[in-house]
C-alpha positions, 0 to 999 in steps of 0.5 A: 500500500502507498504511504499516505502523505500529508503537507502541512503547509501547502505554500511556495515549498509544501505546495511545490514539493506535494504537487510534484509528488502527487503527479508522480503518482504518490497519495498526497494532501495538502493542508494550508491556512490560506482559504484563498489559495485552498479553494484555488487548488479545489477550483482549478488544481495547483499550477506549478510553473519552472523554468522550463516547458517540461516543468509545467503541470496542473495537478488535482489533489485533495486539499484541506483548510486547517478548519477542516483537518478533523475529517483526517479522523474518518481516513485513513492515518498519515504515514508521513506529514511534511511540515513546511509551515514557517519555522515560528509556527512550527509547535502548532502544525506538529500539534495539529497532524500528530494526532492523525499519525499511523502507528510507525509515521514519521514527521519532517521538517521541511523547513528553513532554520534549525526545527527539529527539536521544536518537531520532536518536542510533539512528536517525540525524537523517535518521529522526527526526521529532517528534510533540507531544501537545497539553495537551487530549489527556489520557489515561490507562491506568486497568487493562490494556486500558482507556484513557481520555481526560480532556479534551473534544475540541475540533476547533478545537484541534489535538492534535498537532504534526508536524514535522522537526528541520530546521524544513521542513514535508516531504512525510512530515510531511505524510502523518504529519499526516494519519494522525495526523488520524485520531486527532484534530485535526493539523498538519505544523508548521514549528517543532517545537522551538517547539511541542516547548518550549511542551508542556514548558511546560505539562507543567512547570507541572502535571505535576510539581504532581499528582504532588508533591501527589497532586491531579487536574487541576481540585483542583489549579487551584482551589486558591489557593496550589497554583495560584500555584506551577502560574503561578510554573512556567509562568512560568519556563519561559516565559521560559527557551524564550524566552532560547533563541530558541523561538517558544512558542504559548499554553500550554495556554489562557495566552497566554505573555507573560501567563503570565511577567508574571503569575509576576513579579508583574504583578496584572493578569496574574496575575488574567487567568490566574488566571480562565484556569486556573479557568474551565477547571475550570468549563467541563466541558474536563477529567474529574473523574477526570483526573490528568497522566501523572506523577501516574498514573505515582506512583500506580502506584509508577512511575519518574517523568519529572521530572528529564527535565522539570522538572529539564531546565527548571531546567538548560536555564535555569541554562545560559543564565543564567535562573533557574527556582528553582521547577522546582528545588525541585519536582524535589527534592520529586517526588523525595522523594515517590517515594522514599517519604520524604514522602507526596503532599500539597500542602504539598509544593509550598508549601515556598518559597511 
């Protein structure tokens, strides 16, 4: 029998990857907050979009508003929930498809920011595994019912990372991975909290610049000083994993080591990852219309994650005595701008610059 999937949290991410798996034939429900975008994927299916003409599908699955997930209590229990809600919301959402769980079913975060002691606080340690969202993916929910993906796909990349907390590649990370690859290029990994550290990194160098600045992917990295704050970030964080004890992989295209060097002033270093980041922009990897999730999420007068992302950064480093000083102050100015108190520019980031 097919493992019954649900994705809790049916936006850019949980809507891109549950569609995906529906079409490939898997027994997928979406569960979303937004009625709007709910009732457009009862109306008219959801409609993912790529870059590429063979990426583009209409796919009709069973969709849930939150109000509506007791009627999982008639079904057939979950196997595996995706939770793919923002990382603030995270306790809620495990909370809520708990209780719909077959005896064996696991929960995974398939999220930005470090969630899984939040999931298994709910869903105990023995339920919880970790997805993580590899940098190429790059999705976005532009209006209900229609979701996009921003980066080429790549099948030498992998774009998602499965793995246990205990570091043991298991049997059910195993079967996760290969429905997952169904989506799109993944692995069972044996170094979640690595590969859970090294996506934060390139989260915390990009996200929060967009979202502070109001810049898409490829204006932000052409932009000469915007781009050195994106390096002094990277850089950071880079050396707070690394003090941690985390194995980091390449961040994004940058090698890690380069990329730290390069934020202390090595001008070789600097200059390889400078032609690293540009020549991404002029390779056709990213849309024009491409924007991180923070970004997308202060164009639409959303709550952001930057006190779970940069400002975790900052304090995971404060406890082990690294300094991200950068990471700080881009918490501070992403929170002012979505406080209202400053518009999205990019001065904002060059304040200490």
């Amino acid at each position: 029998m097919r493992k019954r999937i649900a994705v809790v949290g049916a936006g850019a991410v949980g809507g891109y990857v549950g569609g995906n798996l529906a079409h490939a034939g898997h027994d997928v429900t979406l569960i979303d907050p937004w009625p709007a975008h709910v009732e457009a994927i009862r109306a008219n299916g959801l409609n993912i979009y790529g870059m590429t003409e063979a990426e583009r599908r209409t796919v009709h699955l069973p969709t849930l508003h939150l109000t509506e997930v007791q009627s999982l209590a008639k079904q057939r229990p979950i196997d595996i929930a995706l939770v793919s809600v923002k990382s603030y919301d995270t306790i809620w959402a495990v909370q809520l498809i708990r209780q719909y769980l077959s005896s064996a079913g696991i929960v995974a975060s398939m999220q930005n920011c470090v969630n899984e002691e939040r999931v298994a606080s709910v869903a105990g340690w023995g339920r919880t595994l970790g997805i993580i969202v590899g940098g190429g993916v790059g999705v976005d929910l532009y209006e209900p019912g229609h979701i996009r993906r921003g980066y080429a796909k790549r099948p030498h990349v992998t774009s998602f990372y499965v793995g246990e907390p205990s570091g043991r590649i298991t049997k059910r990370a195993e079967e996760l991975a290969a429905i997952m690859n169904d989506c799109d290029t993944a692995k069972a990994t044996d170094n979640l909290w690595g590969e859970r550290w090294t996506k934060l990194c390139v989260n915390g160098m990009r996200n929060g610049v967009s979202a502070a600045t109001g810049m898409g992917g490829n204006a932000r990295d052409r932009h000469d000083a915007v781009r050195r704050i994106c390096i002094q970030l990277g850089g950071e964080s880079v050396r707070v994993g690394q003090k941690l004890g985390y194995t980091l992989g390449p961040i994004g295209n940058l090698p890690p080591e380069t990329l730290a060097r390069a934020s202390e002033g090595d001008r070789v270093a600097l200059q390889e990852i400078e032609g690293l980041m540009v020549g991404a922009t002029d390779e056709g990897l990213r849309a024009p219309y491409q924007r991180p999730s923070m970004a997308q999420d202060m164009a639409k007068g959303r709550r952001t994650e930057i006190e779970l992302m940069n400002g975790y950064i900052a304090s995971e480093g404060a406890r082990v005595g690294v300094p991200a000083p950068t990471h700080e102050m881009l918490t501070r100015q992403v929170l002012r701008v979505e406080r209202g108190e400053i518009p999205p520019r990019p001065e904002n980031v060059l304040v200490n610059s």
